[in-house]
C-alpha positions, 0 to 999 in steps of 0.5 A: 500500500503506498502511504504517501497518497496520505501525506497530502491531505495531512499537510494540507489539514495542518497548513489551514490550521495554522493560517485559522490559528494565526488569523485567529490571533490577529483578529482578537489582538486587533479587535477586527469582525469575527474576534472574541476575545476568548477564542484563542487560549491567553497565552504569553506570546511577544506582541507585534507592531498589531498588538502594540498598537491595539493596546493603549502605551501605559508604563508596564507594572506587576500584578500577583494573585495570590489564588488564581482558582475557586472551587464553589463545590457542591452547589444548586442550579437555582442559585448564584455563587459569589467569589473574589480574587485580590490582587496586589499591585507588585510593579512601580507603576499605577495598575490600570485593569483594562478589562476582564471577560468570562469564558460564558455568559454565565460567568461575569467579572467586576474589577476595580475601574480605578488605578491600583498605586504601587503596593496597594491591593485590589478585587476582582468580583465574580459573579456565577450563575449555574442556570441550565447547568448540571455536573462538573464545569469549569470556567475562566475569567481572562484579566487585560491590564497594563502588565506583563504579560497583559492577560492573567487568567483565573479559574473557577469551578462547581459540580453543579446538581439539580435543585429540588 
């Protein structure tokens, strides 16, 4: 049997993963039609001259977050689950939080709009919403702010059972 009829069409499938990947990419850090911001993994990739200028020119500082992850545990469909995850500006520059996006719409952050001095904490609130869910599921919230590198991403986890 001759394998290399096979190769093609391997190379072919790759090759357009690629070019989707990449197109992907570019789309979420210029905000072009068809992005979402969580439809590529946050990954720490040096940005380009796209990205750079898609992202406002703030002074560079440090976030720490103690706790990157929740877990609710047992919890009911029929009711809404509330965490927070502080942070502390750890750079010498003011800590602007940019934005922060849940994975799902179930899943919606409120962060501090104001700047975080050097030295100084701050909360990300995050409100769960288990509505039309059952069993385990894991979500993520995706923090933008003018660190390095620019996303940090916190996890929250819930079995979720069927209220009676």
């Amino acid at each position: 049997m001759n394998t290399n009829k096979f190769l093609i069409p391997v190379w072919i499938i790759a090759l357009s993963l690629a070019v989707l990947t990449i197109v992907a990419i570019v789309q979420t850090a210029t905000g072009l039609p068809g992005a979402r911001a969580n439809s590529v993994p946050a990954i720490d990739i040096p940005l380009g001259k796209i990205a750079k200028n898609s992202l406002p020119n703030l002074p560079l500082t440090g976030i720490n977050f103690p706790e990157q992850f929740h877990d609710f545990g047992i919890i009911q469909d029929n009711k809404k689950s509330y965490t927070g995850f502080t942070f502390t500006n750890t750079g010498n520059e003011p800590l602007l939080i940019l934005g922060a996006e849940g994975s799902c719409g179930c899943t919606v952050p409120t962060w501090p709009k104001e700047p975080i001095a050097p030295g100084k904490s701050g909360k990300i609130e995050i409100a769960f919403d288990p509505a039309g869910k059952i069993g385990e599921h894991s979500k993520i919230v995706t923090i933008t702010s003018n660190t390095q590198p620019t996303t940090t991403i916190l996890t929250i986890k819930a079995t979720i059972i069927k209220s009676e």
